[in-house]
OpenMM code with the backbone's topology and positions (N, CA, C; nanometers):
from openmm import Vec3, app, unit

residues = "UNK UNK UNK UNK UNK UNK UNK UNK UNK UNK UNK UNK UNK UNK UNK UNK UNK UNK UNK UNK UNK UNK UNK UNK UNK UNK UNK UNK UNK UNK UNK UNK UNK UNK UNK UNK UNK UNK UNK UNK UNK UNK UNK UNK UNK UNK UNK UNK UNK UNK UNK UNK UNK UNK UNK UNK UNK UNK UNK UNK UNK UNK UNK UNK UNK UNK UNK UNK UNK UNK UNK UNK UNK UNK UNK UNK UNK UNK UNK UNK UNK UNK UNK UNK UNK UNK UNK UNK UNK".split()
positions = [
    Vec3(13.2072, 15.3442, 24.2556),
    Vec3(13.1613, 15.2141, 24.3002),
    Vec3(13.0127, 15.2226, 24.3320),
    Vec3(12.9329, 15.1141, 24.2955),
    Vec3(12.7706, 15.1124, 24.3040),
    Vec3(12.7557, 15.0659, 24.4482),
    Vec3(12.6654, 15.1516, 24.4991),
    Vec3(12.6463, 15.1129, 24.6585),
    Vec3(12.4933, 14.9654, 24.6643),
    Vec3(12.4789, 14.8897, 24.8019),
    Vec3(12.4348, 14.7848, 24.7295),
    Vec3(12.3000, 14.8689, 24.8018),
    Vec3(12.1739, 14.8510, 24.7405),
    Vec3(11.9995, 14.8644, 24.7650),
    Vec3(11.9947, 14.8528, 24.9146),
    Vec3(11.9159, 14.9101, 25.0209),
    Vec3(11.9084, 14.8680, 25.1142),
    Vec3(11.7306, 14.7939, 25.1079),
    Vec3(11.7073, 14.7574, 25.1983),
    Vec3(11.6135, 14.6515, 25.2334),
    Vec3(11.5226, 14.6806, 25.1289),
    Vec3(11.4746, 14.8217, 25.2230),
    Vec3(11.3507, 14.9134, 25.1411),
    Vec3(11.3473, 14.9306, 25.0702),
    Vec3(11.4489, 14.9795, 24.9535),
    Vec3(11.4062, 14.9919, 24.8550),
    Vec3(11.3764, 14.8945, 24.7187),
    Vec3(11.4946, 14.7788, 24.7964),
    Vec3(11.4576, 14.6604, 24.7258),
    Vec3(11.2694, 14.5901, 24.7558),
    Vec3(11.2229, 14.6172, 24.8733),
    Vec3(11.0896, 14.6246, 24.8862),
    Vec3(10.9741, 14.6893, 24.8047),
    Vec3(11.0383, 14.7764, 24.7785),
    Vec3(10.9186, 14.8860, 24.7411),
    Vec3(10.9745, 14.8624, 24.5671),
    Vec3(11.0862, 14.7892, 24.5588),
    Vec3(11.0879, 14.7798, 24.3615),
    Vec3(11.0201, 14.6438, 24.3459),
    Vec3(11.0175, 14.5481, 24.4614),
    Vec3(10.9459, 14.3991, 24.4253),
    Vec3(10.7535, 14.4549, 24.4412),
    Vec3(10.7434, 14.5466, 24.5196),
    Vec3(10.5707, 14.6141, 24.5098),
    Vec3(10.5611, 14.6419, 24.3904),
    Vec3(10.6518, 14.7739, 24.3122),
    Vec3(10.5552, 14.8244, 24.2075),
    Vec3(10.5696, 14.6804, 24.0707),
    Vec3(10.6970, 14.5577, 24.1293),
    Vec3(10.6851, 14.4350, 24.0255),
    Vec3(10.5456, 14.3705, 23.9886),
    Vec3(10.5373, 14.3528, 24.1465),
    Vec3(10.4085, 14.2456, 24.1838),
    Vec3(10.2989, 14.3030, 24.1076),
    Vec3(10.2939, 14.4761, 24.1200),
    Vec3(10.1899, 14.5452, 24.0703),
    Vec3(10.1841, 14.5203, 23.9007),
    Vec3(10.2726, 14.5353, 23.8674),
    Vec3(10.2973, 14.5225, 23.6657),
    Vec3(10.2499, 14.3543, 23.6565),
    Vec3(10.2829, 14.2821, 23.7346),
    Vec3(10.2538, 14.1659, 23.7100),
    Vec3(10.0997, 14.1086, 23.7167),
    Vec3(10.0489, 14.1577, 23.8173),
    Vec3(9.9497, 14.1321, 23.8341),
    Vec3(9.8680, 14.2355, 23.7292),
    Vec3(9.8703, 14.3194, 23.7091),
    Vec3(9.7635, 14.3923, 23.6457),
    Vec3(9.8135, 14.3327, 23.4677),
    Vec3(9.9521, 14.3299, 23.4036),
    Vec3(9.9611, 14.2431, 23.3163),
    Vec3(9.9012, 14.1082, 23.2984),
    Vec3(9.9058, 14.0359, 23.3835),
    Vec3(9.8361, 13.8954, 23.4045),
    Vec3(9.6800, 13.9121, 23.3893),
    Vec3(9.6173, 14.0412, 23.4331),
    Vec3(9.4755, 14.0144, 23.4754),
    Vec3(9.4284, 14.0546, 23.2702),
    Vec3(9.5121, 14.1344, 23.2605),
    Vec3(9.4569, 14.1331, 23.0916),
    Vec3(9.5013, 14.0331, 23.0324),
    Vec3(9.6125, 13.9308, 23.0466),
    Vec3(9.6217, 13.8370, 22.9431),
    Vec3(9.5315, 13.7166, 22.9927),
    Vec3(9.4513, 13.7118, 23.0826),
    Vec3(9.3419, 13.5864, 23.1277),
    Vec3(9.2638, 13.6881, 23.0722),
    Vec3(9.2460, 13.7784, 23.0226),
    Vec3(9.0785, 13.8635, 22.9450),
    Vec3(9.1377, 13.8104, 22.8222),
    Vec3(9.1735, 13.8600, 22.7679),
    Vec3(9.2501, 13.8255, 22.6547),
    Vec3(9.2413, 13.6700, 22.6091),
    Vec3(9.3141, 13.5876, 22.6802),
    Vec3(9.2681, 13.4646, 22.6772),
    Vec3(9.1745, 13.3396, 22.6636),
    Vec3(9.1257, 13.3804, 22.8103),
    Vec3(8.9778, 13.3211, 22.8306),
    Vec3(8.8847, 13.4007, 22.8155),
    Vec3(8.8515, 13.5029, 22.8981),
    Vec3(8.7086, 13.6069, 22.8573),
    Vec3(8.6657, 13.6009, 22.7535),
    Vec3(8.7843, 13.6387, 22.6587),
    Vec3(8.6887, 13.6718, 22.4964),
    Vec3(8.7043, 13.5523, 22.3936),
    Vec3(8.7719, 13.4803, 22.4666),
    Vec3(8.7497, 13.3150, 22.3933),
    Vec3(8.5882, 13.2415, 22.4152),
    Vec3(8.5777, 13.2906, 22.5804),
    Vec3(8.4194, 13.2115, 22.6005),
    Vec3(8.3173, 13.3062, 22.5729),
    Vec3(8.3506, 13.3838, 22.5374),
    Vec3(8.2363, 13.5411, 22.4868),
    Vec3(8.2547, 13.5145, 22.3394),
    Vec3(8.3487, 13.4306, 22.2698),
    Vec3(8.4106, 13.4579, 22.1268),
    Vec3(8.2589, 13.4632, 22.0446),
    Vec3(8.1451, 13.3698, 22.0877),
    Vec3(8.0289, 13.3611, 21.9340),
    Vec3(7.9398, 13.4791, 21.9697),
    Vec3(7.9361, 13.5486, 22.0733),
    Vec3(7.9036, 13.6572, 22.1477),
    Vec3(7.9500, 13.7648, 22.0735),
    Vec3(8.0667, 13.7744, 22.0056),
    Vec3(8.1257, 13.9121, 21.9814),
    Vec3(8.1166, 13.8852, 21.8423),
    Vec3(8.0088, 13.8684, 21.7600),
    Vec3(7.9967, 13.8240, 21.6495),
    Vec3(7.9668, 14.0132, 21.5543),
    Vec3(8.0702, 14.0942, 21.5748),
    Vec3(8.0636, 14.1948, 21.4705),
    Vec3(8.2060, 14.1871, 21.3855),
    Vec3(8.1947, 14.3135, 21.2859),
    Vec3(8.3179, 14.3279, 21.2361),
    Vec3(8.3988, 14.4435, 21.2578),
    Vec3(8.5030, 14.3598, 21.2629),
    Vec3(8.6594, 14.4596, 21.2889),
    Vec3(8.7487, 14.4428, 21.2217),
    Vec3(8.7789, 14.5266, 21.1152),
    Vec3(8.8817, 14.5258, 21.0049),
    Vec3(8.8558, 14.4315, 20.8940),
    Vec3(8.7148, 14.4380, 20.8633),
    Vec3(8.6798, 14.3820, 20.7363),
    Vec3(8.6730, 14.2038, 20.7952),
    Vec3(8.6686, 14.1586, 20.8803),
    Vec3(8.6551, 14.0049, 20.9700),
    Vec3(8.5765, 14.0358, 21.0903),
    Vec3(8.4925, 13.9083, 21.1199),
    Vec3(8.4555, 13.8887, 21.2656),
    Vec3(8.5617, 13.8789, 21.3399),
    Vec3(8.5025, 13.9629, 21.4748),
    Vec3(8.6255, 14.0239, 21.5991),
    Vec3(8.6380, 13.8835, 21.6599),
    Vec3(8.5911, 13.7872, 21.6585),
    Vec3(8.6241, 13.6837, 21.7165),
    Vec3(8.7225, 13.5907, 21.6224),
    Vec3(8.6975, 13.6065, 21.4935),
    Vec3(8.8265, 13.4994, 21.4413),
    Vec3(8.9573, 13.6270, 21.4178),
    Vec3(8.9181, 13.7795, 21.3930),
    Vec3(9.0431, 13.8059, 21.4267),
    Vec3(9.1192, 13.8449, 21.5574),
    Vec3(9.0136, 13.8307, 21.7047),
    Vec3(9.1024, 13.7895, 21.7921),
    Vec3(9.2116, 13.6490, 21.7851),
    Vec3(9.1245, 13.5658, 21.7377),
    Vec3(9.1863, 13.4327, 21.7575),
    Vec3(9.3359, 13.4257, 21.6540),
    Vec3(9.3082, 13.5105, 21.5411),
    Vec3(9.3841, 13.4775, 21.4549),
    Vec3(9.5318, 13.6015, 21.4626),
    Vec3(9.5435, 13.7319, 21.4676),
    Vec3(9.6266, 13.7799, 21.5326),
    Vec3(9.5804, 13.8723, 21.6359),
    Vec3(9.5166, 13.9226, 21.6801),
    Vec3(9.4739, 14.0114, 21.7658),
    Vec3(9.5298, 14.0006, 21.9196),
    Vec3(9.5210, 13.8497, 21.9614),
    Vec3(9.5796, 13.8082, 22.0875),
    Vec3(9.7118, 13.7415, 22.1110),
    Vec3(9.7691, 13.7696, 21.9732),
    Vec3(9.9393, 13.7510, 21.9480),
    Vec3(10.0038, 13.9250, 21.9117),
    Vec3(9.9482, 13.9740, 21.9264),
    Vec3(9.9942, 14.1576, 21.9035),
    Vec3(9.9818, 14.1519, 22.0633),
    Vec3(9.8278, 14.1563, 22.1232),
    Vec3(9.8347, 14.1934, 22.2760),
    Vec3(9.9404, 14.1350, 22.3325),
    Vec3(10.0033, 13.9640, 22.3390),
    Vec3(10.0739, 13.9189, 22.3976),
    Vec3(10.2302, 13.9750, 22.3621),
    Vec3(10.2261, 14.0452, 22.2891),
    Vec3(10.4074, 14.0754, 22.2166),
    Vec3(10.3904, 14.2336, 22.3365),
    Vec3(10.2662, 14.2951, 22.2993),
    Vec3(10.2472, 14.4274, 22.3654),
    Vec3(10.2666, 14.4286, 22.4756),
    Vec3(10.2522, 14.2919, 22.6058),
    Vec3(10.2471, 14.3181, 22.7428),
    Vec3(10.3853, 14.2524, 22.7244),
    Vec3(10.4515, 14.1854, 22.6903),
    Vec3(10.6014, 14.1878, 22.7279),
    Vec3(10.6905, 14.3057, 22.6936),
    Vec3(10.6552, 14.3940, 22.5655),
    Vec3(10.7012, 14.4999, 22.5484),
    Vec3(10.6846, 14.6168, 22.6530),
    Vec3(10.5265, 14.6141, 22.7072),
    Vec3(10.5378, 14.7001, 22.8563),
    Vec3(10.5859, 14.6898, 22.9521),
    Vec3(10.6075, 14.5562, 22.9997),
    Vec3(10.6672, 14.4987, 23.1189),
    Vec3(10.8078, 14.5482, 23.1375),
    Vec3(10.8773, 14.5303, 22.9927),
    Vec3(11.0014, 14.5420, 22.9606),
    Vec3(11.0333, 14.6851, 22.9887),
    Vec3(10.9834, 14.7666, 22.9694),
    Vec3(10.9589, 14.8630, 22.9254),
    Vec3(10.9525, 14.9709, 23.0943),
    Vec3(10.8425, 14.8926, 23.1846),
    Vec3(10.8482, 14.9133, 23.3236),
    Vec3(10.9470, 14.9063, 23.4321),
    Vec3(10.9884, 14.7621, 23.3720),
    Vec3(11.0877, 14.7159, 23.4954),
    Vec3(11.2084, 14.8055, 23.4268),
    Vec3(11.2477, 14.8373, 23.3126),
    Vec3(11.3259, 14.9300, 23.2860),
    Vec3(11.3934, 15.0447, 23.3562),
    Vec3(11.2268, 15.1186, 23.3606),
    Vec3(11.2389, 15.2064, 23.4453),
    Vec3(11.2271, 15.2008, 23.5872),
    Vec3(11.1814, 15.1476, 23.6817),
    Vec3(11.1964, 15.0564, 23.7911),
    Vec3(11.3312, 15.0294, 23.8066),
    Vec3(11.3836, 14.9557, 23.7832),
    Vec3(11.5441, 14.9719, 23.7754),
    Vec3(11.5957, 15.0775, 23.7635),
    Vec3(11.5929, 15.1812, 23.6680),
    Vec3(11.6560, 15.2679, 23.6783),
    Vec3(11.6420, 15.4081, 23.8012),
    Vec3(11.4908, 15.3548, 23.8439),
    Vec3(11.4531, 15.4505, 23.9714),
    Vec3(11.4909, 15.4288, 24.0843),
    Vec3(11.5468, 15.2951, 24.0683),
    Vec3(11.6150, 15.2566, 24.2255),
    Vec3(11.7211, 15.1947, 24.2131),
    Vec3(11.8295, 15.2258, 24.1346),
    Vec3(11.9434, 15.2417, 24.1258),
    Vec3(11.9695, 15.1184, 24.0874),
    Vec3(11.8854, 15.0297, 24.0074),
    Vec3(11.9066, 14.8299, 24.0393),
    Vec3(11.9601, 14.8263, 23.8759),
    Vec3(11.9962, 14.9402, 23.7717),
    Vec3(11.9963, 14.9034, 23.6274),
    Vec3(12.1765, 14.8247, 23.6393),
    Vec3(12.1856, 14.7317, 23.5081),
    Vec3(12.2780, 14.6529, 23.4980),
    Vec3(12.3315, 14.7241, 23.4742),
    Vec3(12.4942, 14.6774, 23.4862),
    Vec3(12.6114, 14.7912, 23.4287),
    Vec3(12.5953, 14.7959, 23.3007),
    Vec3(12.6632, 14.9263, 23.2578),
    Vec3(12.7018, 14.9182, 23.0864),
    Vec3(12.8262, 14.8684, 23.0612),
    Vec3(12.8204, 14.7667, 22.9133),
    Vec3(12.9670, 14.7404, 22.9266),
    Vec3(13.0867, 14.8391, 22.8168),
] * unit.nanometer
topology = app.Topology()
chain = topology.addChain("A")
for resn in residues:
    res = topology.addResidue(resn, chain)
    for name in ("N", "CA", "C"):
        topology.addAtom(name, app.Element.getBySymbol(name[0]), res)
């Protein structure tokens, strides 16, 4: 039988959340806005295109697949460090 989390440790798994969240969030507003209003600014080439139309065009749809894949990837383990993973069925 799974015993239930006590306070703390349910505390200290919503900290290292807040932490993935926030530091995820602070790159997808770079990502976003930063190098959108920097975009005529970053006028070199990257992969045979200007880094600004291939941010726009996939560059900031890879980053965005990438931070849900880390997140996923975190809270994973987070769960599994504090005993919070779902049952198997």
């Amino acid at each position: 039988m799974k015993q239930t989390p006590t306070v703390e440790t349910l505390r200290r798994y919503w900290r290292i959340n807040l932490r993935w969240i926030s530091g995820l969030m602070l790159v997808w507003f770079v990502v976003s806005f930063v190098l959108v209003f920097f975009a005529r600014d970053l006028n070199f080439q990257f992969m045979g295109w200007p880094f600004s139309f291939w941010m726009a065009a996939q560059g900031s749809l890879l980053i965005y697949l990438l931070l849900v894949v880390i997140y996923a990837w975190a809270m994973h383990r987070a769960d599994v460090a504090h005993g919070l993973q779902e049952p198997e069925d």
